[in-house]
Steps between C-alpha positions, in 0.01 A plus 500: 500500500546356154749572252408567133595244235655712207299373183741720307835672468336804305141638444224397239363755288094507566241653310273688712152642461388836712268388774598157442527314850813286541594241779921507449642169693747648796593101629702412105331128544184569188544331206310778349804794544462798582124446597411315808328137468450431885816312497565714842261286698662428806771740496502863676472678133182601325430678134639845444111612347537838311341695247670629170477841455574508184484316147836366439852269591529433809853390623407183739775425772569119518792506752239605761718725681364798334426804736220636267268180422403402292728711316875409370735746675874309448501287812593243257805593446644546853 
């Protein structure tokens, strides 16, 4: 399997909208971070897709070693 290129070395603040779908990039190679572009074609890694469930900032992980995706949970800073 693939590792995970870290596009970051802490999250991005995201607004989200309720019932807003969102494709969150789990490989670190978009261009487009956090959201996926299809730069994972090829590799063993696909979109996180999720739904907000509410109106609001979002904490986005970047590291990609988060163990709540899309969601920033201090992975970063291990």
């Amino acid at each position: 399997m693939d590792k995970p290129k870290s596009a970051g070395k802490a999250p991005v603040m995201k607004d989200l909208l309720e019932g807003t779908t969102y494709a969150w990039c789990s490989c670190g190679r978009s261009e487009n971070q956090p959201w996926c572009n299809g730069a994972h074609k090829g590799t063993s890694f696909a979109p996180k897709v999720f739904e907000a469930e509410r109106t609001g900032k979002g904490a986005m992980c970047t590291c990609k070693l988060t163990k709540n995706p899309p969601y920033c949970d201090g992975s970063h800073m291990q």
